[in-house]
C-alpha positions as a printed NumPy array, in Angstrom:
array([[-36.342,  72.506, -53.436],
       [-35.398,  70.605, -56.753],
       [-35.571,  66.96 , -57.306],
       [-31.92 ,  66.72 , -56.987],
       [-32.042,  67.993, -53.286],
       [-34.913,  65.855, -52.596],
       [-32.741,  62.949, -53.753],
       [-29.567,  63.41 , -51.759],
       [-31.598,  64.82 , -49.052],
       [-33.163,  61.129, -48.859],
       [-29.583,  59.564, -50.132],
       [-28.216,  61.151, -46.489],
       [-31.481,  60.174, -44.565],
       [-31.261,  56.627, -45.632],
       [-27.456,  56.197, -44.934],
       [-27.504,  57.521, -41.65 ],
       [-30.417,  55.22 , -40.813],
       [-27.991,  52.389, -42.431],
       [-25.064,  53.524, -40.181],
       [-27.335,  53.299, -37.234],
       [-28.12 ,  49.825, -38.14 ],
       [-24.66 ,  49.022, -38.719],
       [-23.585,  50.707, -35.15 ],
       [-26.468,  48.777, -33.481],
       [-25.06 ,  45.352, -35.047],
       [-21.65 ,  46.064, -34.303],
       [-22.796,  46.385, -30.619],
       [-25.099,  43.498, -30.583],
       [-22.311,  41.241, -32.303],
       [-19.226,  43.005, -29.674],
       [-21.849,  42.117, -26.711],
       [-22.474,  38.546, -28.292],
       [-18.829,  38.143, -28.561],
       [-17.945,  39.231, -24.885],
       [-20.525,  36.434, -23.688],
       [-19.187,  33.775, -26.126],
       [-15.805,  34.481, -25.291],
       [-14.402,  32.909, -21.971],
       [-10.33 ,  31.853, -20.781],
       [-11.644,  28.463, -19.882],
       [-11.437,  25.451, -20.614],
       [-14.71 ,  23.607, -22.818],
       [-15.883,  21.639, -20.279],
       [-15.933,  17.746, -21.641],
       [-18.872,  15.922, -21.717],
       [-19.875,  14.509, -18.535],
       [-20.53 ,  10.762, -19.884],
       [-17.612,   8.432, -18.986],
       [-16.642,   6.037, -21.451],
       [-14.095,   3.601, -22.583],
       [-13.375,   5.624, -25.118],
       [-12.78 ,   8.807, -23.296],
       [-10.68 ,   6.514, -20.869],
       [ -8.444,   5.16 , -23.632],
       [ -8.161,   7.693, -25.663],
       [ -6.522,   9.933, -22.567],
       [ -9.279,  12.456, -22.849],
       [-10.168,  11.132, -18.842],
       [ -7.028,  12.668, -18.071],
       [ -7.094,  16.49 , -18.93 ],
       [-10.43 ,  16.975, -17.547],
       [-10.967,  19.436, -15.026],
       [-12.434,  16.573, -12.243],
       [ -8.896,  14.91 , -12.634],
       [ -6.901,  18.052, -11.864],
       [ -9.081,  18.851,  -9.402],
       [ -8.147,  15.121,  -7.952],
       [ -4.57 ,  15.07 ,  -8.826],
       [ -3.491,  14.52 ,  -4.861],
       [ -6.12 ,  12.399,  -4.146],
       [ -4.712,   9.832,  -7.299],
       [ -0.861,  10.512,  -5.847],
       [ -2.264,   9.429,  -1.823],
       [ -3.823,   6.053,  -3.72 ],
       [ -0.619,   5.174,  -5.486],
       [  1.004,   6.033,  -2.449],
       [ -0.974,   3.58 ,  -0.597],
       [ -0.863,   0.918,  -3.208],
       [  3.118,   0.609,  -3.001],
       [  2.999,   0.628,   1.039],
       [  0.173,  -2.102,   0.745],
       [  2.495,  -3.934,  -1.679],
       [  5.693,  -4.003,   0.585],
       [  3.797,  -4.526,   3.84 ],
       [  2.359,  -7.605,   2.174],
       [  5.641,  -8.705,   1.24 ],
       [  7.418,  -7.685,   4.417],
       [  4.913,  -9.748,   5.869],
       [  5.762, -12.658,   3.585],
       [  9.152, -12.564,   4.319],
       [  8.441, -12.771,   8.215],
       [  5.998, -15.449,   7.871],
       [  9.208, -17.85 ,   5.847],
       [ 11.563, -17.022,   8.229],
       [  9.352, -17.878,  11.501],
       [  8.512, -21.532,   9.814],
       [ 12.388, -22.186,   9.598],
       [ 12.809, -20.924,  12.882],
       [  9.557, -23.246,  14.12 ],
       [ 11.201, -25.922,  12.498],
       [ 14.831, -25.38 ,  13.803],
       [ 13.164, -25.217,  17.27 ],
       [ 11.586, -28.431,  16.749],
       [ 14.867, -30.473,  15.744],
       [ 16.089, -29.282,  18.893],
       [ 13.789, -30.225,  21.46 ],
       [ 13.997, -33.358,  20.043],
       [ 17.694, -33.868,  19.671],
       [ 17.495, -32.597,  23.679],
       [ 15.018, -35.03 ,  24.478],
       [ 16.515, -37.618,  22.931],
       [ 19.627, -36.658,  24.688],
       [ 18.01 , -36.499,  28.136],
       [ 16.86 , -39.588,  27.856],
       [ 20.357, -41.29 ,  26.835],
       [ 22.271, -39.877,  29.36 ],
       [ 19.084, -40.903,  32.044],
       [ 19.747, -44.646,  30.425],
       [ 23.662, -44.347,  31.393],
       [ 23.233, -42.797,  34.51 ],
       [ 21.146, -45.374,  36.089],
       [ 22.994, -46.828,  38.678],
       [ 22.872, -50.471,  37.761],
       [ 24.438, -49.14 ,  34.586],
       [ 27.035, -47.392,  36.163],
       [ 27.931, -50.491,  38.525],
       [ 28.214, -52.721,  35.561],
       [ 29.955, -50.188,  33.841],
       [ 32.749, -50.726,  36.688],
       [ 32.716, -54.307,  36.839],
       [ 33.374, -54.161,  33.025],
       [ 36.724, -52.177,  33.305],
       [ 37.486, -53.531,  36.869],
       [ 38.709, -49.778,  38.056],
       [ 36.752, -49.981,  41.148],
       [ 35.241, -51.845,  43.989],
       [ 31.584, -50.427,  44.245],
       [ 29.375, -52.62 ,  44.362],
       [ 25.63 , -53.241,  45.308],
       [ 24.944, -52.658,  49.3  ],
       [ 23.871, -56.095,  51.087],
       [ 22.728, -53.957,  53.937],
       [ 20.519, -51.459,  54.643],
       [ 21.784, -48.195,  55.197],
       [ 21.842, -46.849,  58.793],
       [ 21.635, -43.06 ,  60.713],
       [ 24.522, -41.908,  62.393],
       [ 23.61 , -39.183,  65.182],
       [ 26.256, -36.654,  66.099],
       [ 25.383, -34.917,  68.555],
       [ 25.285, -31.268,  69.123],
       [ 27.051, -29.305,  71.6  ]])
């Protein structure tokens, strides 16, 4: 064999060993790329800070999504707590004015009942009479006595 077929001889030996290195890469760096490579979301850090809160960050992460009708029953809640309370408001006014209305009236009865009592006392009511002179009543001298009728 000459030199020069020693040479290329050595020229092929050493590029196929270079092509085998350069397959082996390729399959290291496709496996390393298959393991890297995900359809997921980075997953945030799990720290919770203001600045994550401001900064709306909070909001995309996968815990909130995951809690998205759990957020919707507490809002839900908060507006029914809101007009109960002020349902409840409302009925609490309107039974004071009632209490109160209620209140003006027993008194305007009582102090009714107790001026027609005061006119309908008989000595009233005789004096009354003797005043306009439209009748003869007057006070009884004597007792008052049982009549009997007897059955048959």
């Amino acid at each position: 064999m000459s030199k020069k077929d020693n040479i290329e001889l050595e020229i092929e030996q050493t590029v196929s060993e270079e092509a085998a290195e350069v397959k082996e890469q390729a399959k290291k760096t496709i496996q390393l790329i298959k393991e890297k490579a995900s359809e997921e979301d980075p997953k945030l850090t799990p720290s919770l800070t203001l600045r994550t809160i401001l900064g709306g960050d909070f909001l995309t992460a996968e815990m909130v999504r995951r809690q998205i009708w759990l957020f919707v029953l507490m809002v839900v809640f908060c507006i029914a707590y809101v007009a109960v309370r002020y349902q409840c408001q409302q009925d609490l006014i309107a039974i004071d004015k009632l209490e109160k209305e209620l209140l003006d009236a027993k008194y305007k009865a009582l102090s009714s009942s107790s001026t027609l009592t005061e006119k309908c006392r008989e000595s009233h009511v005789l004096e009354a009479l003797k005043q306009n002179k439209d009748s003869l009543l007057h006070i009884a001298d004597q007792p008052p006595y049982i009549i009997y009728v007897p059955e048959k």
